[in-house]
C-alpha positions as CSV (number, residue, x, y, z in Angstrom):
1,X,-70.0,67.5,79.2
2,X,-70.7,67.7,75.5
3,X,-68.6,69.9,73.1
4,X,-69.8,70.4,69.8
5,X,-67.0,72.1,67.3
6,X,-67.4,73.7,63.5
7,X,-64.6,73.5,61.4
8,X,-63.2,73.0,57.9
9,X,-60.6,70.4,56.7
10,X,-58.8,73.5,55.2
11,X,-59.0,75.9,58.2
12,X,-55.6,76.2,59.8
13,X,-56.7,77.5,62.5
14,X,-59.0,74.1,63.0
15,X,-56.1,72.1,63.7
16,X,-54.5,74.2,65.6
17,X,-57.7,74.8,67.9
18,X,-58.3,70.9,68.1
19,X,-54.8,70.4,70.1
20,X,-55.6,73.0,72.9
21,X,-58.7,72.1,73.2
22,X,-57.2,68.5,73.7
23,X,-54.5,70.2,76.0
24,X,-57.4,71.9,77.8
25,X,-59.4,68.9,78.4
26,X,-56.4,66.7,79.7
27,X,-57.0,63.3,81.4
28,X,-60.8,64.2,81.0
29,X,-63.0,60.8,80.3
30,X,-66.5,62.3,80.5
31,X,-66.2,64.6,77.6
32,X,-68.4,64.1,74.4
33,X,-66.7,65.5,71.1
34,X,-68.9,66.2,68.2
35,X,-67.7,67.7,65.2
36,X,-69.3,69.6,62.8
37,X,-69.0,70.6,58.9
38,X,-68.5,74.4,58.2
39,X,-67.3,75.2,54.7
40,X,-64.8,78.3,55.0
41,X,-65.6,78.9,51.1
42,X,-68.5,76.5,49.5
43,X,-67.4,77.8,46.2
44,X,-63.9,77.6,45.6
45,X,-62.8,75.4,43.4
46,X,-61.3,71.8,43.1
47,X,-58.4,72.9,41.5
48,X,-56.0,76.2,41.5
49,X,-53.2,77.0,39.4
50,X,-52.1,79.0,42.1
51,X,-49.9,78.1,45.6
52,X,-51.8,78.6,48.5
53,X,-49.8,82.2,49.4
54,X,-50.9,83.0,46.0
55,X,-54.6,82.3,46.5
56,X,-54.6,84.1,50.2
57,X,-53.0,87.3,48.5
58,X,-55.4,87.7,46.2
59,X,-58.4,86.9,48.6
60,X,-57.3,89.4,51.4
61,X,-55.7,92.0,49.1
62,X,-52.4,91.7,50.2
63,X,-49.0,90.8,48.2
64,X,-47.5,87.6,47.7
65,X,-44.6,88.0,50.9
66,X,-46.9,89.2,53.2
67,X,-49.3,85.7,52.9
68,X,-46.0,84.1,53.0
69,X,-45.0,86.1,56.4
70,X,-49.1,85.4,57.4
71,X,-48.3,81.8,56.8
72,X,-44.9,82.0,58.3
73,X,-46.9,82.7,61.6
74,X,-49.9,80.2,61.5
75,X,-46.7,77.4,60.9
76,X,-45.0,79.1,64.2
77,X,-48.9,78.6,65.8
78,X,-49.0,75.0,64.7
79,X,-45.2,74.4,65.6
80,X,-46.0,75.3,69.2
81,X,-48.9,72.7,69.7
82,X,-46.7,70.2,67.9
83,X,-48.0,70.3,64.5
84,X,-45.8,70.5,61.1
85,X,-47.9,72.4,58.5
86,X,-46.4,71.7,55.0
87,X,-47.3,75.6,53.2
88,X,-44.7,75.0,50.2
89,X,-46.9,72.2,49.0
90,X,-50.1,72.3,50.3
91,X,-52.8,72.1,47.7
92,X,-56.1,74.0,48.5
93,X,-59.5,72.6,47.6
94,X,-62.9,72.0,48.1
95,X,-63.5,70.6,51.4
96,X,-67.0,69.1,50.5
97,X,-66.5,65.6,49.2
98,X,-64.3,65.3,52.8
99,X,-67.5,66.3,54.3
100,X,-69.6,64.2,53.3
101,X,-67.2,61.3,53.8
102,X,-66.9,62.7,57.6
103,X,-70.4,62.8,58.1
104,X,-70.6,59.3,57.1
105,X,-67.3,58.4,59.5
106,X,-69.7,60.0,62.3
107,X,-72.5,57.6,61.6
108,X,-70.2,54.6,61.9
109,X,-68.8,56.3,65.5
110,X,-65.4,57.5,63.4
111,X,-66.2,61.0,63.1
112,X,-63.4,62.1,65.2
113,X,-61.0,59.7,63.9
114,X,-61.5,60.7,60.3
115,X,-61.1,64.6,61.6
116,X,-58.0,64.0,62.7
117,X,-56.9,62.1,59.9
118,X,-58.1,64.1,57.2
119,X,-56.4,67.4,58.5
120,X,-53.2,65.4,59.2
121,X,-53.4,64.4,55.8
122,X,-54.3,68.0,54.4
123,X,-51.8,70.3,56.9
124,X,-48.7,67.8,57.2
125,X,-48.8,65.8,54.1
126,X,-49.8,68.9,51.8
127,X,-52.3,65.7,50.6
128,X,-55.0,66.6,47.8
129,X,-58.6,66.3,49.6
130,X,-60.2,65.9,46.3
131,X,-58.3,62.6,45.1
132,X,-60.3,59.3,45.1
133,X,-56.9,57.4,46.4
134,X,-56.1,60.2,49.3
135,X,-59.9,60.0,50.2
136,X,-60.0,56.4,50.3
137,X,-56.7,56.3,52.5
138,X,-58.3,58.8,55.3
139,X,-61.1,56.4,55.2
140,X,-59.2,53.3,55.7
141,X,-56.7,54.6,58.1
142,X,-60.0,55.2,60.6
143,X,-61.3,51.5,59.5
144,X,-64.1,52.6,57.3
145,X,-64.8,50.2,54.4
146,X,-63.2,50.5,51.0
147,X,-66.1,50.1,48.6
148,X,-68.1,52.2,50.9
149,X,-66.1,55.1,50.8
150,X,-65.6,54.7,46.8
151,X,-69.6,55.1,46.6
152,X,-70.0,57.7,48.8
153,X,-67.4,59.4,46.5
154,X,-68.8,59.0,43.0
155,X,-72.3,59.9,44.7
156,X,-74.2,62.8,46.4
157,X,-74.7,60.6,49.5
158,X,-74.5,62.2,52.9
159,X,-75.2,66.1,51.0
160,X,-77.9,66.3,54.0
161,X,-76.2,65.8,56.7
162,X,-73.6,68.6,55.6
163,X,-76.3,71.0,54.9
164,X,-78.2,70.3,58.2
165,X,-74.8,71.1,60.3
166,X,-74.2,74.2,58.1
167,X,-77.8,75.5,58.6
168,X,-77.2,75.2,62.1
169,X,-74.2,77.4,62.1
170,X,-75.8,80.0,60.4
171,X,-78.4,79.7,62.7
172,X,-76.1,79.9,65.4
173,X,-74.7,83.0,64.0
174,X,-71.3,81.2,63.3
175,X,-69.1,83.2,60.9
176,X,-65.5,81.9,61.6
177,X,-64.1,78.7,62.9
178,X,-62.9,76.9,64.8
179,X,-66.5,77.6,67.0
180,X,-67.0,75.6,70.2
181,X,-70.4,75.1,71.5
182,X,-70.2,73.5,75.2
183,X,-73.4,71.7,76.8
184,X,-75.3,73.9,74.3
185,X,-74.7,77.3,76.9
186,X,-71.4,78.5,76.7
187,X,-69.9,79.4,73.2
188,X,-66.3,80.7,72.0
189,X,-64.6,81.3,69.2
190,X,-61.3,80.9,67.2
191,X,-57.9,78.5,68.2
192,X,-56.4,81.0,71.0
193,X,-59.1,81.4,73.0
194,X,-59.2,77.4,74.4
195,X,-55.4,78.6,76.0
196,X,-57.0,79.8,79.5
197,X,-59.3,76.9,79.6
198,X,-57.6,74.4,82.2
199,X,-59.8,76.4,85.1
200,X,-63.0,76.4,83.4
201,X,-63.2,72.5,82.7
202,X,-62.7,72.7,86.9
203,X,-65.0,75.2,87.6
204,X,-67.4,74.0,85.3
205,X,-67.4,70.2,86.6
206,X,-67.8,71.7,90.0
207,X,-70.8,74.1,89.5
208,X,-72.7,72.0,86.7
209,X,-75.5,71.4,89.6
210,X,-75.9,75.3,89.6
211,X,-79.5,75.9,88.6
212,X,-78.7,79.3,87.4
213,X,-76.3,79.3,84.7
214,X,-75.1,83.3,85.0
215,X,-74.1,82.6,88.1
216,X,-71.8,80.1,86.3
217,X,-70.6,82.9,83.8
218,X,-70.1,85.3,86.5
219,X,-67.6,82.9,88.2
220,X,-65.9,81.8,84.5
221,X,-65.9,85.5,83.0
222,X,-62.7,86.1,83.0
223,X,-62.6,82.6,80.4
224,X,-63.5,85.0,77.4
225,X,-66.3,82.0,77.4
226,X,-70.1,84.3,76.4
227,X,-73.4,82.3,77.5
228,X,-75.6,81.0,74.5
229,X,-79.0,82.2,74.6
């Protein structure tokens, strides 16, 4: 089974979406994970004067306590698949430099690693994704080279390997993330809807032989799972 996912370093609902699909999957070996870059915002900027509440108020319209009562319940989300998200000191950003630097973790068979690592870094250590030092220490944490990473920084290396996954998702009609993409057939959105998914991986594994594939989605329906065309 292949799984490809698109998601952003700075997408709370990433993270969270990672650990059920890691609950969902289980003791499951044969599973390939590919990740994906998606930019929630290509043009924010590096740095904001404003906390994070402040920034989501003014993007969605809405006052200061009610992004701190939205944030209030993405931190209960990540609580309950046993993540800590830090929203009194986490620094928003540009997520492209971590890109890049993933896409080059992904050639040296890291990419998941350095996933993991960066949005640890970003959601539980409130770490600043566009510092040299912070990027470096993602990198090294996942054993990719020093001197490398410093480069790939100060450089535009690995721009087209961002661009390539990004004109994919558009091409895939991918708006939000997370967005899971399994065997290149069955698609779903979004971190909630992986909860349901202990019977699919079953039913799935069990009727992968099937030669046609509604009859699949006819037995998995109920999965919120829609077949890709």
């Amino acid at each position: 089974m292949k799984i490809d996912i698109w998601s952003d370093f700075v997408c709370p609902f990433c993270y969270i979406g990672k650990r059920h699909l890691e609950a969902a999957l289980g003791d499951e070996k044969d599973v390939e994970i590919i990740f994906h870059s998606f930019e929630l915002d290509p043009n924010t900027a590096i740095h904001h004067d404003e906390d994070i509440r402040q920034l989501i108020a003014t993007k969605y319209g809405i006052s200061y306590d009610q992004s701190k009562a939205n944030n209030a319940h993405v931190q209960q989300m990540a609580a309950n698949v046993g993540l800590d998200y830090d929203f009194d000191h986490m620094q928003s950003t540009n997520s492209f430099t971590i890109h890049r630097l993933a896409q080059f973790a992904k050639e040296q068979g890291l990419g998941n690693e350095f996933v993991e690592a960066g949005m640890h870094a970003y959601f539980t250590e409130a770490a600043f994704l566009n510092d040299e030092e912070t990027l470096v220490a993602i990198a090294k944490k996942v054993g990719l080279d020093e001197a490398r990473t410093r480069e790939i920084i100060h450089s535009t290396e690995y721009t087209a390997p961002v661009r390539v996954d990004e004109t994919k998702a558009m091409e895939l009609g991918i708006q939000s993330v997370p967005f899971f993409l399994i065997d290149d057939q069955y698609a779903l959105s979004g971190a909630n809807q992986l909860k349901p998914l202990n019977p699919f991986w079953l039913k799935l594994k069990k009727n992968q032989q099937l030669q046609h594939p509604s009859l699949l989605l006819m037995l998995i329906a109920k999965e919120i799972l829609v077949q890709f065309n």
